[in-house]
mmCIF file of the N, C-alpha and C atoms, coordinates in Angstrom:
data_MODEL
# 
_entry.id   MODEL 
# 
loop_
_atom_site.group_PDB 
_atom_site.id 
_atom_site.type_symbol 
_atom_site.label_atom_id 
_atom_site.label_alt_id 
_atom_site.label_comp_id 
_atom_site.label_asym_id 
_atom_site.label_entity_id 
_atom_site.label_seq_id 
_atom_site.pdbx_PDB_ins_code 
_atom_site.Cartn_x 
_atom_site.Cartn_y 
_atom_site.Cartn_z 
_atom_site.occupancy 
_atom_site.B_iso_or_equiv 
_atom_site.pdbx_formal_charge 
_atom_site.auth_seq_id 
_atom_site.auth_comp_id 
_atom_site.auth_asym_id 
_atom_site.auth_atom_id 
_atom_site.pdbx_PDB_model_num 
ATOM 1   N N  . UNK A 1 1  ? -56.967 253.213 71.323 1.00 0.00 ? 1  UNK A N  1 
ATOM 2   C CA . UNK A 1 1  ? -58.312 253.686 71.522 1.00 0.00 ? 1  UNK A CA 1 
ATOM 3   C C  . UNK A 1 1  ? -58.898 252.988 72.749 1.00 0.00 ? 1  UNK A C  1 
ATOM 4   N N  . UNK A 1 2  ? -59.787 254.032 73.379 1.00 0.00 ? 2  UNK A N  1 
ATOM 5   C CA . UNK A 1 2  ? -60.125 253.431 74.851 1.00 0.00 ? 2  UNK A CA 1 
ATOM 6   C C  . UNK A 1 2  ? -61.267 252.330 74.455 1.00 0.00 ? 2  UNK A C  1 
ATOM 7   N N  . UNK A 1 3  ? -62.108 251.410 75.232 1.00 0.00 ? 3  UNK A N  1 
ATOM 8   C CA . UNK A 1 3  ? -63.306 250.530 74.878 1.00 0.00 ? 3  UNK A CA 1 
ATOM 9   C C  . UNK A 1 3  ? -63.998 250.679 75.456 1.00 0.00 ? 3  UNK A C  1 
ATOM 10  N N  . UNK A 1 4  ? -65.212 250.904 74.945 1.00 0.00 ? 4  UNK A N  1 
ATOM 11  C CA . UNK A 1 4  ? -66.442 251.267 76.016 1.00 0.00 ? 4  UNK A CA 1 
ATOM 12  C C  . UNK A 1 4  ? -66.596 250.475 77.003 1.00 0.00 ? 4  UNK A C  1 
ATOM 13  N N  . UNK A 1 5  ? -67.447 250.892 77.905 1.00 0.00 ? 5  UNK A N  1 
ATOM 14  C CA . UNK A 1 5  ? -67.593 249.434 78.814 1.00 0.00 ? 5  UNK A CA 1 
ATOM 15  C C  . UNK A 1 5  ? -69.019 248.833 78.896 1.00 0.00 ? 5  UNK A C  1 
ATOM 16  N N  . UNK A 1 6  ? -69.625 249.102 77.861 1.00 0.00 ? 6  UNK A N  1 
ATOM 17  C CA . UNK A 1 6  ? -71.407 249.165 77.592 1.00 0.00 ? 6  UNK A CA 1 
ATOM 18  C C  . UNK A 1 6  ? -71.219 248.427 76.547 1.00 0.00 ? 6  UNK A C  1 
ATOM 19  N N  . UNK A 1 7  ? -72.063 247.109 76.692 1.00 0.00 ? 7  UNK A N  1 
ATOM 20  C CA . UNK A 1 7  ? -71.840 245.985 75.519 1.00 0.00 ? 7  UNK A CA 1 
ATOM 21  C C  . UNK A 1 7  ? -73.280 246.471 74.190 1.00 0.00 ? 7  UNK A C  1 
ATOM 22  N N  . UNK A 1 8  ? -74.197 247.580 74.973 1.00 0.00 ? 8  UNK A N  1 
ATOM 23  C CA . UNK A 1 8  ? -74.854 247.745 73.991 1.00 0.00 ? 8  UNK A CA 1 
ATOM 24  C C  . UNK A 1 8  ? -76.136 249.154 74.474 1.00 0.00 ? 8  UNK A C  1 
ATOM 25  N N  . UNK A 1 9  ? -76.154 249.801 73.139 1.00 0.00 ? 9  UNK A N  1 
ATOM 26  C CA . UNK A 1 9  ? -76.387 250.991 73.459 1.00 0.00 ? 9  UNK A CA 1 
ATOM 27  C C  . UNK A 1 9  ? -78.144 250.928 72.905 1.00 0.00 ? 9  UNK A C  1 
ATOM 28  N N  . UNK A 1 10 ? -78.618 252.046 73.733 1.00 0.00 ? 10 UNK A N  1 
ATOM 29  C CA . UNK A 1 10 ? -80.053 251.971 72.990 1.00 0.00 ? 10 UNK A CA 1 
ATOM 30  C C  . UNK A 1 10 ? -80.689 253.095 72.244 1.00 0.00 ? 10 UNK A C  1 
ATOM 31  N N  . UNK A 1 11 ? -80.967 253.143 71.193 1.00 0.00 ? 11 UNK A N  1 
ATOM 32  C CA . UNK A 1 11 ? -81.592 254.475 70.794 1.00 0.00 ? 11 UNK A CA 1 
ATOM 33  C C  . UNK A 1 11 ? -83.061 254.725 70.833 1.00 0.00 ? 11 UNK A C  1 
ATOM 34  N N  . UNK A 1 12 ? -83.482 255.559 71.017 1.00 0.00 ? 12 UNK A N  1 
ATOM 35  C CA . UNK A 1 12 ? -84.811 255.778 71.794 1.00 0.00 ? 12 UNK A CA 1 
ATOM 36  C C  . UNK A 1 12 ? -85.215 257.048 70.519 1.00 0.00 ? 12 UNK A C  1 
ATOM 37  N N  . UNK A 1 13 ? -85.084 256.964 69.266 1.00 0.00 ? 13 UNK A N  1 
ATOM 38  C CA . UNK A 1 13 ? -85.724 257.489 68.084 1.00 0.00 ? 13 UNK A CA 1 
ATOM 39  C C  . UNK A 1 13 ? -86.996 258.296 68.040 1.00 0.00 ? 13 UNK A C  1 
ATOM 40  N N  . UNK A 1 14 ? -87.967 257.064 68.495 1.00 0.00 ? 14 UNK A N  1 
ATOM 41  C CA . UNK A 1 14 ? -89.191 257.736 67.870 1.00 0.00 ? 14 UNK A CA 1 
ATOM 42  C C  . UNK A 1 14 ? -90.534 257.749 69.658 1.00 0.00 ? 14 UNK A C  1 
ATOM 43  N N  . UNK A 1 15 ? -89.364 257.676 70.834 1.00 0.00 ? 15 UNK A N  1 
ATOM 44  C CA . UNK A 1 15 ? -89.908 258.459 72.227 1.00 0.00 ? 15 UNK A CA 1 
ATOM 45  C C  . UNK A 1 15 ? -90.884 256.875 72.667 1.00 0.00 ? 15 UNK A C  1 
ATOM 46  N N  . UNK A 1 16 ? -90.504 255.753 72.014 1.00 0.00 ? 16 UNK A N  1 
ATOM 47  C CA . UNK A 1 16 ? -91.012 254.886 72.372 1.00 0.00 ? 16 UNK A CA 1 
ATOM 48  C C  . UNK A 1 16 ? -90.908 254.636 74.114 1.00 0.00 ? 16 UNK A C  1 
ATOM 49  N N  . UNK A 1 17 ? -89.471 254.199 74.423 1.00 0.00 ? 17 UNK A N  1 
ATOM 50  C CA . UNK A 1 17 ? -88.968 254.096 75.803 1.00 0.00 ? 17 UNK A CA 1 
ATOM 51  C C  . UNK A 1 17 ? -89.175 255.620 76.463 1.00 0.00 ? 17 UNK A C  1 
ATOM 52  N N  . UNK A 1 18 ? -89.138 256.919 75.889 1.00 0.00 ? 18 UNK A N  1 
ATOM 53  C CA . UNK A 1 18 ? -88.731 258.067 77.477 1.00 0.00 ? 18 UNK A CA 1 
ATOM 54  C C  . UNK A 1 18 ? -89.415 258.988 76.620 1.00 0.00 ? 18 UNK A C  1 
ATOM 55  N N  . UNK A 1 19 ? -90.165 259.323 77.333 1.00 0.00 ? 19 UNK A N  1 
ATOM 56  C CA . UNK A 1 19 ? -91.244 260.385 76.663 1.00 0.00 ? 19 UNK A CA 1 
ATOM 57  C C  . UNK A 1 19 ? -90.688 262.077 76.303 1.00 0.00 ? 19 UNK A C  1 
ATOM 58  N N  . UNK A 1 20 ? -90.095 262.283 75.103 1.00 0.00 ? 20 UNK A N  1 
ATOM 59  C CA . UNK A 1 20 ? -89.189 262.926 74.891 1.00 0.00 ? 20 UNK A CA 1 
ATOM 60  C C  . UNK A 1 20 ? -90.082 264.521 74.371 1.00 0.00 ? 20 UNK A C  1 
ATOM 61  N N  . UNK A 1 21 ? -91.443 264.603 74.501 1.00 0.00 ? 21 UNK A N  1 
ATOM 62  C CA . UNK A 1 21 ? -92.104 265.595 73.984 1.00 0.00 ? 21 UNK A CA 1 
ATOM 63  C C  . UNK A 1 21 ? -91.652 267.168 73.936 1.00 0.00 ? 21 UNK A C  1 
ATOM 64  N N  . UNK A 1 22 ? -91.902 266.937 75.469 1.00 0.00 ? 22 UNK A N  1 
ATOM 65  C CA . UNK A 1 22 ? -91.511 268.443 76.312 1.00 0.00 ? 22 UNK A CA 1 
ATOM 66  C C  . UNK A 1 22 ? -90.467 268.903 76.015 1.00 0.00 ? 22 UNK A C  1 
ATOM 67  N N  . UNK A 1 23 ? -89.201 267.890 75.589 1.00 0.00 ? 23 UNK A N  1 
ATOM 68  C CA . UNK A 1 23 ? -87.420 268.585 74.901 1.00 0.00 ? 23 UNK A CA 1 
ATOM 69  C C  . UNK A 1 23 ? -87.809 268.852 73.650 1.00 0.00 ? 23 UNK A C  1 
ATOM 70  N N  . UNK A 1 24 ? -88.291 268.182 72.893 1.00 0.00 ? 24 UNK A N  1 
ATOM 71  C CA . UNK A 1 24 ? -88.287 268.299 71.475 1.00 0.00 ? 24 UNK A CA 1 
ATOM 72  C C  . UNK A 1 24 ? -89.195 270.324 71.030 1.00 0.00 ? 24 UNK A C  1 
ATOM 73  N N  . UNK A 1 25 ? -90.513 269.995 72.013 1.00 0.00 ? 25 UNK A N  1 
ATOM 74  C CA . UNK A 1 25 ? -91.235 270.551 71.227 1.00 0.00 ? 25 UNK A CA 1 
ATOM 75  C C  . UNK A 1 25 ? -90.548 272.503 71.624 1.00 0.00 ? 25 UNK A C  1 
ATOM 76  N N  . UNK A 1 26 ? -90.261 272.332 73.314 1.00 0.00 ? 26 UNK A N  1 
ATOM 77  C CA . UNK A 1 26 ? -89.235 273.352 73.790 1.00 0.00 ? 26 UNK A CA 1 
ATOM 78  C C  . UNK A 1 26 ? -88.528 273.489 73.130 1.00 0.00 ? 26 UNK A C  1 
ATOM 79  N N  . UNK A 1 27 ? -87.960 272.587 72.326 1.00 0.00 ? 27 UNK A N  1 
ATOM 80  C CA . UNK A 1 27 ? -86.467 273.177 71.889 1.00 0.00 ? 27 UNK A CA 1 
ATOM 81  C C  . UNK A 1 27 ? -86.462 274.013 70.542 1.00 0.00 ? 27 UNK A C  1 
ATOM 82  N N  . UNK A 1 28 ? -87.831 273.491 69.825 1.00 0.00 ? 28 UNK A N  1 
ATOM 83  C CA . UNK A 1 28 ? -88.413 273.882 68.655 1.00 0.00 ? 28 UNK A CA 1 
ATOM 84  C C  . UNK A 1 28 ? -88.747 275.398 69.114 1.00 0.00 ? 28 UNK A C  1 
ATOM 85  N N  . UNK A 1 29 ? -89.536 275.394 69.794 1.00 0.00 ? 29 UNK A N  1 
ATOM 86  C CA . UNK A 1 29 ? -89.598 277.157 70.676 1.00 0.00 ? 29 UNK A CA 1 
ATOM 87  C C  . UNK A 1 29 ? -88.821 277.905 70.551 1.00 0.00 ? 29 UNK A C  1 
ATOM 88  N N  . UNK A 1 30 ? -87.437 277.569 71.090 1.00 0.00 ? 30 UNK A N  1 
ATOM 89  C CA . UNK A 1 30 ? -86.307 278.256 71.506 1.00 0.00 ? 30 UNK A CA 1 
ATOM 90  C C  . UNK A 1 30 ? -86.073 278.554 70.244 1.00 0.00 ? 30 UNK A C  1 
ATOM 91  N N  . UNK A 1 31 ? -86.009 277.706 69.236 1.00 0.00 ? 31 UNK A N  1 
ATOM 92  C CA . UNK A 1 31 ? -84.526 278.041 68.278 1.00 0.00 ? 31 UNK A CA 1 
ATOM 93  C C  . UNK A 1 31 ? -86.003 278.527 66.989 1.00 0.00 ? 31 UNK A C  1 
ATOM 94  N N  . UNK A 1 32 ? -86.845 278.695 66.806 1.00 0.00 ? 32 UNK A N  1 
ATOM 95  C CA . UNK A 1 32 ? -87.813 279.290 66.195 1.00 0.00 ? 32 UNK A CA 1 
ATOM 96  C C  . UNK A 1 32 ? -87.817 280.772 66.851 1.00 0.00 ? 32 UNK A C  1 
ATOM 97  N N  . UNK A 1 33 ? -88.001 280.674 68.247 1.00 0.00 ? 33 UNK A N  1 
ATOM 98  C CA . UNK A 1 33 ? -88.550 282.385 68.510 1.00 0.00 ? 33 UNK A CA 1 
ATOM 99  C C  . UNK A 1 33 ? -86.979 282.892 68.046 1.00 0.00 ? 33 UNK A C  1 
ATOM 100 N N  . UNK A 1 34 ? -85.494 282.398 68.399 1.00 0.00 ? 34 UNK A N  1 
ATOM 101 C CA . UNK A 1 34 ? -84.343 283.064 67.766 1.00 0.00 ? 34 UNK A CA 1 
ATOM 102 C C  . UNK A 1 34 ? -84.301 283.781 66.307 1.00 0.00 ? 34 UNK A C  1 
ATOM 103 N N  . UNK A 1 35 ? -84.886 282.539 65.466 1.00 0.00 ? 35 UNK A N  1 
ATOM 104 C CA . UNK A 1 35 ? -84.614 283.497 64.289 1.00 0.00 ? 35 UNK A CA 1 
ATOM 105 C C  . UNK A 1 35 ? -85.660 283.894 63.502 1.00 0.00 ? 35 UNK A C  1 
ATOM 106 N N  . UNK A 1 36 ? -87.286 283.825 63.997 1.00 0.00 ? 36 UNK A N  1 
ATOM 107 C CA . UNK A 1 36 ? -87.994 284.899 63.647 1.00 0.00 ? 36 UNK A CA 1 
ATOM 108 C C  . UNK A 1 36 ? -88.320 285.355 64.422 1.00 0.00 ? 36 UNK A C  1 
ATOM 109 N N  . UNK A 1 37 ? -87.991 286.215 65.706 1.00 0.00 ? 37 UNK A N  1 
ATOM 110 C CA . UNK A 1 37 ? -88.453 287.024 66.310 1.00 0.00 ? 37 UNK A CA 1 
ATOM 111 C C  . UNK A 1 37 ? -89.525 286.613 67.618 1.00 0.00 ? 37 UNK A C  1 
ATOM 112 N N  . UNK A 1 38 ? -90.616 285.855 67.015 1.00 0.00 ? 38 UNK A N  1 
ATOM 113 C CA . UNK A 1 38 ? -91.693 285.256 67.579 1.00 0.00 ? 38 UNK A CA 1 
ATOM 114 C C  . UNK A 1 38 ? -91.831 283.952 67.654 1.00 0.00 ? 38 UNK A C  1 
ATOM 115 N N  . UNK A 1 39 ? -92.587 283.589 69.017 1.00 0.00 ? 39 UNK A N  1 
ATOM 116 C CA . UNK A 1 39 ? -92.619 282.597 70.070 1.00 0.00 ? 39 UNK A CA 1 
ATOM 117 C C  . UNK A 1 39 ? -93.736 281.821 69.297 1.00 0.00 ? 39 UNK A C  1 
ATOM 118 N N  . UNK A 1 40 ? -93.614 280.460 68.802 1.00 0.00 ? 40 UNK A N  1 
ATOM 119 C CA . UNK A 1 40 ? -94.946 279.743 68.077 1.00 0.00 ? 40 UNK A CA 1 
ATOM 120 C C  . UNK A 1 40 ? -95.504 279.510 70.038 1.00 0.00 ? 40 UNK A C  1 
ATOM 121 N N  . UNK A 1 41 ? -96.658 278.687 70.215 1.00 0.00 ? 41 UNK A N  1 
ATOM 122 C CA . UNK A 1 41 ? -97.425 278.431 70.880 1.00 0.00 ? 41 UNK A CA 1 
ATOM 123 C C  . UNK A 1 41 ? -96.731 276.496 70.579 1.00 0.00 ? 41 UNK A C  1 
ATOM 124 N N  . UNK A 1 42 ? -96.737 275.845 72.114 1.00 0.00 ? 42 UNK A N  1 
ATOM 125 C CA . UNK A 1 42 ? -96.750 274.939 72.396 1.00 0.00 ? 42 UNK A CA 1 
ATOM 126 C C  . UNK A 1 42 ? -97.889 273.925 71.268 1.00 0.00 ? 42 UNK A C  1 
ATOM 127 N N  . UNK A 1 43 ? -98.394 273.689 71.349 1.00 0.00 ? 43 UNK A N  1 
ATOM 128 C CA . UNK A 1 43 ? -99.676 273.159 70.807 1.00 0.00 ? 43 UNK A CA 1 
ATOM 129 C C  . UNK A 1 43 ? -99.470 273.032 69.181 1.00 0.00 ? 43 UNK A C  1 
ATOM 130 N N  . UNK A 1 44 ? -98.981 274.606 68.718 1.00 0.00 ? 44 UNK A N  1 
ATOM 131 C CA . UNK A 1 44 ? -98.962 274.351 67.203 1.00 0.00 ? 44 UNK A CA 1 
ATOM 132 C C  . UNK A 1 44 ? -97.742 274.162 66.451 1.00 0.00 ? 44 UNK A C  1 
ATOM 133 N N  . UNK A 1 45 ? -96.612 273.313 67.287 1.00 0.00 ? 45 UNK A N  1 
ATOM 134 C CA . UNK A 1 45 ? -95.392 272.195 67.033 1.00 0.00 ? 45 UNK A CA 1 
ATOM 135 C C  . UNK A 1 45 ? -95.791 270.745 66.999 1.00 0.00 ? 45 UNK A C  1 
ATOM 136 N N  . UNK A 1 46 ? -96.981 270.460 67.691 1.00 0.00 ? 46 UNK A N  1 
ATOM 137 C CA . UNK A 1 46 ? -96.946 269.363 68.158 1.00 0.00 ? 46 UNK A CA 1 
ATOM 138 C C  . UNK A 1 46 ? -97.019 268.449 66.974 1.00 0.00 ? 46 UNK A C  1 
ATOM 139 N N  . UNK A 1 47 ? -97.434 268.636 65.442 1.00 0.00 ? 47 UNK A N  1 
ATOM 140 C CA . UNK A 1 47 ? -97.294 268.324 63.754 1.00 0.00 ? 47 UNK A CA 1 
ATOM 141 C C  . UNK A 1 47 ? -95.822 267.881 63.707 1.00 0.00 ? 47 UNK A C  1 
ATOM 142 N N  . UNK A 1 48 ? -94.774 268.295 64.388 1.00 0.00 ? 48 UNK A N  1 
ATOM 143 C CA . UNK A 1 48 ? -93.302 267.837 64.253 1.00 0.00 ? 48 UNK A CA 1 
ATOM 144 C C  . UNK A 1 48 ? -92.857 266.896 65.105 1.00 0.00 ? 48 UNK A C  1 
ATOM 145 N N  . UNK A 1 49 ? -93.849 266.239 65.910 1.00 0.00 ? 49 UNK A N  1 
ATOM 146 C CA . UNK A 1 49 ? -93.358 264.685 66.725 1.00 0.00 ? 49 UNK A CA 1 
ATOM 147 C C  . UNK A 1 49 ? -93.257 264.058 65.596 1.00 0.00 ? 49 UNK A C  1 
ATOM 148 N N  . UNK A 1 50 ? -92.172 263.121 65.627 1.00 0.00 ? 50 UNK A N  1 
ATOM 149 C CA . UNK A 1 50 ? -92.338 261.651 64.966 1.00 0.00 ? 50 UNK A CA 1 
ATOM 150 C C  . UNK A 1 50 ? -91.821 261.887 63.360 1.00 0.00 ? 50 UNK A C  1 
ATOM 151 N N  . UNK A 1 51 ? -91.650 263.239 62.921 1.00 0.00 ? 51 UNK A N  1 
ATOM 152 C CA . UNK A 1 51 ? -90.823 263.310 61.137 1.00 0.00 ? 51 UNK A CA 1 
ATOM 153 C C  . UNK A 1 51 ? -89.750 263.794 61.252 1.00 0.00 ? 51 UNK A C  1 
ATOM 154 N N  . UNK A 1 52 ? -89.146 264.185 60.024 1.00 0.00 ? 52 UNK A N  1 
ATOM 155 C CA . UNK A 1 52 ? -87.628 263.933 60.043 1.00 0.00 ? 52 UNK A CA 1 
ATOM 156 C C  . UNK A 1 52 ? -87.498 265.437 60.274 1.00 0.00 ? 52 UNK A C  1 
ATOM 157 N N  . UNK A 1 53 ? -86.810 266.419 60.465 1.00 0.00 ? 53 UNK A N  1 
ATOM 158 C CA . UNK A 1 53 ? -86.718 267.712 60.707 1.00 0.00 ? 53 UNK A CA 1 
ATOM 159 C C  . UNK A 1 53 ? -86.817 268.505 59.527 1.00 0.00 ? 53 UNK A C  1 
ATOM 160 N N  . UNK A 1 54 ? -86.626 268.239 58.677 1.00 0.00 ? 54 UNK A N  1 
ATOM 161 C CA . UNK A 1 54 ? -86.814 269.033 57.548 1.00 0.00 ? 54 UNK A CA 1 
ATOM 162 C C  . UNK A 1 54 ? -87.973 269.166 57.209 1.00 0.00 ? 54 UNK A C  1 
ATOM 163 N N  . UNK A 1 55 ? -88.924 267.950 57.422 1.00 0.00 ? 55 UNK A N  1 
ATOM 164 C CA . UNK A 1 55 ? -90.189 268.013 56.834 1.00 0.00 ? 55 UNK A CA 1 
ATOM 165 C C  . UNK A 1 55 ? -90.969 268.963 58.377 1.00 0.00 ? 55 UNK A C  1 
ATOM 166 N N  . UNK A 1 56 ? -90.671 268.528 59.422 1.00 0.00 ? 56 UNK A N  1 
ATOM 167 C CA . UNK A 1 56 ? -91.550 269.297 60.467 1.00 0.00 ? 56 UNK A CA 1 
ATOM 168 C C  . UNK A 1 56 ? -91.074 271.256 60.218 1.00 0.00 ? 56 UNK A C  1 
ATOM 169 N N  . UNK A 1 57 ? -90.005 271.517 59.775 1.00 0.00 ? 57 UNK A N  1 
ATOM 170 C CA . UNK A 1 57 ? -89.675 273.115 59.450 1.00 0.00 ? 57 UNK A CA 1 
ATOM 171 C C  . UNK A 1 57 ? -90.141 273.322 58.267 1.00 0.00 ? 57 UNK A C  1 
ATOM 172 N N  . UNK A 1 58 ? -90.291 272.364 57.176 1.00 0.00 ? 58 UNK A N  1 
ATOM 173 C CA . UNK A 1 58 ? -90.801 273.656 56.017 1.00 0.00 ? 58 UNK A CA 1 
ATOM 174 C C  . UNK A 1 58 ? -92.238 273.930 55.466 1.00 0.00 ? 58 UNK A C  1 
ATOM 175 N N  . UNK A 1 59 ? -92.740 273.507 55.947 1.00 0.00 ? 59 UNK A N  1 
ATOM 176 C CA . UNK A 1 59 ? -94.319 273.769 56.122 1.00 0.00 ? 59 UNK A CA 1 
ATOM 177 C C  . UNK A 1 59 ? -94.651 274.791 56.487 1.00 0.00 ? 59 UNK A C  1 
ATOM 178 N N  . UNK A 1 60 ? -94.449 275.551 57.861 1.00 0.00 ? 60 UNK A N  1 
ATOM 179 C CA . UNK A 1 60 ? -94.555 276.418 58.400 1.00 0.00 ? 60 UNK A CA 1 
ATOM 180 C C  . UNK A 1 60 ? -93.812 277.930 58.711 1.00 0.00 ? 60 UNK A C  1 
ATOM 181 N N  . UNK A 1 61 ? -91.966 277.102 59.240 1.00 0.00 ? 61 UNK A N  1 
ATOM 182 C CA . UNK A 1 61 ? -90.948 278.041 59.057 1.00 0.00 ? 61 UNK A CA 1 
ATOM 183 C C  . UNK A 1 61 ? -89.903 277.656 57.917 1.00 0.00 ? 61 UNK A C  1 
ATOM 184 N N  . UNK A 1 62 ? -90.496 278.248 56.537 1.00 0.00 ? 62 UNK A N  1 
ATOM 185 C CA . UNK A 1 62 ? -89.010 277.708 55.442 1.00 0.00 ? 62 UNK A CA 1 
ATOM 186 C C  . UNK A 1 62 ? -87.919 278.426 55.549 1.00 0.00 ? 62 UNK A C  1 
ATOM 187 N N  . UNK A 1 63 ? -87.973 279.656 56.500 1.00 0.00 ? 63 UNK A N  1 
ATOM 188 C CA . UNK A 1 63 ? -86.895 280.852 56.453 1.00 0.00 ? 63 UNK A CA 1 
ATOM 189 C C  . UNK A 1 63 ? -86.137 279.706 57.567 1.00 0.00 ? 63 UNK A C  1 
ATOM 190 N N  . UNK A 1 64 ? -86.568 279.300 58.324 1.00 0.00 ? 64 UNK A N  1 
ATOM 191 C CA . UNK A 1 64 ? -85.669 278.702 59.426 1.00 0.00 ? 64 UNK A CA 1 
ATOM 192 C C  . UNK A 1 64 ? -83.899 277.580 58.478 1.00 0.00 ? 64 UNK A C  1 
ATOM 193 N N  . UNK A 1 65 ? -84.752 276.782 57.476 1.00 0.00 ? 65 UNK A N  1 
ATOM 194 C CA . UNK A 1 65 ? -83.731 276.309 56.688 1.00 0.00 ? 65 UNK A CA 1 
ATOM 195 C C  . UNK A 1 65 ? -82.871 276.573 55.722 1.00 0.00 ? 65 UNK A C  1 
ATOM 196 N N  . UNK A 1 66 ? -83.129 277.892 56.009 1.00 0.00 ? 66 UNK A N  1 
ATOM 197 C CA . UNK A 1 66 ? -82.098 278.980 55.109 1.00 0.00 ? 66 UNK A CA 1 
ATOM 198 C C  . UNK A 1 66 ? -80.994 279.608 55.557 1.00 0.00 ? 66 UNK A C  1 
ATOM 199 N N  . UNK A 1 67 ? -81.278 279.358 56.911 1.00 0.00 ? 67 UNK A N  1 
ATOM 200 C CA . UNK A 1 67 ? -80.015 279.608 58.001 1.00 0.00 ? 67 UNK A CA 1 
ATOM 201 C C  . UNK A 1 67 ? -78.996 278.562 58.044 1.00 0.00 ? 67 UNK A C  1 
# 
């Protein structure tokens, strides 16, 4: 097995270090307008920064976790 050459890695979880908004909340866009049809609005994702994914989808889209 090869060895990394990075004595230590960082995880950036909860957007502390790199302001991760704009991927998250886009990406929520994308894969929401796929499987119902329609585009939520920027603004009314923004409830899904910072929880675990299950809890930010079933509030709003429960059909999404049925896929």
């Amino acid at each position: 097995m090869k060895h990394m050459k990075y004595k230590h890695i960082v995880f950036d979880i909860d957007g502390t270090l790199i302001d991760t908004e704009y991927a998250v909340i886009n990406s929520l866009i994308k894969t929401i307008t796929e499987i119902t049809g329609r585009a939520p609005q920027y603004e009314s994702l923004k409830f899904a920064l910072g929880i675990t994914g299950r809890n930010a989808w079933l509030p709003k889209y429960p059909q999404v976790l049925k896929k």
